[in-house]
C-alpha positions as CSV (number, residue, x, y, z in Angstrom):
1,X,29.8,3.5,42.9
2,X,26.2,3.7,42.0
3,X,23.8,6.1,42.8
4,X,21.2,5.6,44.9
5,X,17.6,5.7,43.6
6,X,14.4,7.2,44.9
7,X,11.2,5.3,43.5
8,X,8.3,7.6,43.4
9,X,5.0,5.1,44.9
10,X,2.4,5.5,41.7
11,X,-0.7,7.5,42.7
12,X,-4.0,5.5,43.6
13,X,-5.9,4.9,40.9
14,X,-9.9,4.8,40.4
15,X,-11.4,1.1,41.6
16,X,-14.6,-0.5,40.5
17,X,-15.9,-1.9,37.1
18,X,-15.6,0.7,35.4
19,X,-11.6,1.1,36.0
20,X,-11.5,-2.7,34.7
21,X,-13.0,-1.3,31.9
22,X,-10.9,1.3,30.9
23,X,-7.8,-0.5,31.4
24,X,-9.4,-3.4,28.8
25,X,-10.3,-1.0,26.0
26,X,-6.2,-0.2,26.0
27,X,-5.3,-3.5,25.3
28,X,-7.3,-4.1,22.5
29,X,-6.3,-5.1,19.0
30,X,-7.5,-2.8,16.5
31,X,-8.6,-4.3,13.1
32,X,-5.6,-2.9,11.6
33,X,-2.9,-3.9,13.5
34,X,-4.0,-7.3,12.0
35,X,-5.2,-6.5,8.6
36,X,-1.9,-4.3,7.8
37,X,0.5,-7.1,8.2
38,X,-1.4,-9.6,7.1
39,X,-1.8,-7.6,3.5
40,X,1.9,-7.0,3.4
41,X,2.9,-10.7,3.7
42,X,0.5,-11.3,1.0
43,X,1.5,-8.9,-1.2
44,X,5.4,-9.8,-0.4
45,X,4.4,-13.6,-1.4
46,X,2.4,-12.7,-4.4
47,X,5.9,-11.1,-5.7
48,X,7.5,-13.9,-4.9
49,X,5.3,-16.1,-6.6
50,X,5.3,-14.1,-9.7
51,X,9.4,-14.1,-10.1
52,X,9.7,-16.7,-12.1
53,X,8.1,-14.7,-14.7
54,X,10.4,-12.1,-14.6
55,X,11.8,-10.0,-18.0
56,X,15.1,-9.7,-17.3
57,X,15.7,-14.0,-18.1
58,X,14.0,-12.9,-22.0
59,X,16.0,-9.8,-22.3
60,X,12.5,-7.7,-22.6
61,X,12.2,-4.5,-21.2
62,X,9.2,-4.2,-18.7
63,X,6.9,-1.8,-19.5
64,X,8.4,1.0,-17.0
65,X,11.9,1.0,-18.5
66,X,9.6,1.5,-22.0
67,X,8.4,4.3,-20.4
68,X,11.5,5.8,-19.4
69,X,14.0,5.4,-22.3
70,X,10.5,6.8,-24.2
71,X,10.9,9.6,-22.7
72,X,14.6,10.8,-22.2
73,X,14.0,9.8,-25.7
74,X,11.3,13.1,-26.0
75,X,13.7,14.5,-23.7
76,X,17.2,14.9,-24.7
């Protein structure tokens, strides 16, 4: 059995141009909300792109495992 629901009316709100107004500005697209995704595909495609370079097909070591057995190297 469901309970029954009370559904409060919404207040009036302010009329005129400049409601219309307001009520625009919040459903703008901030440059952002564009330029954010848009730079993550690209960078996300650029890595795909540059795969097929990879090290790990010539047996080299990239330069940040250098780094790192350089230093437990120093280290232990």
């Amino acid at each position: 059995m469901s309970a029954p629901t009370h559904i409060r009316p919404l207040p009036p709100g302010p009329s005129g141009p400049r409601a219309r107004a307001t009520t625009a500005v919040g459903t703008r697209l901030h440059w952002w909300a564009l330029a954010l995704p848009a730079l993550a595909f690209g960078l996300l495609l650029l890595l795909l792109a540059g795969s097929g370079e990879g090290h790990a097909a010539t047996g080299e070591a990239s330069g940040l495992v250098q780094v790192a057995e350089q230093l437990l190297r120093a280290v232990g």
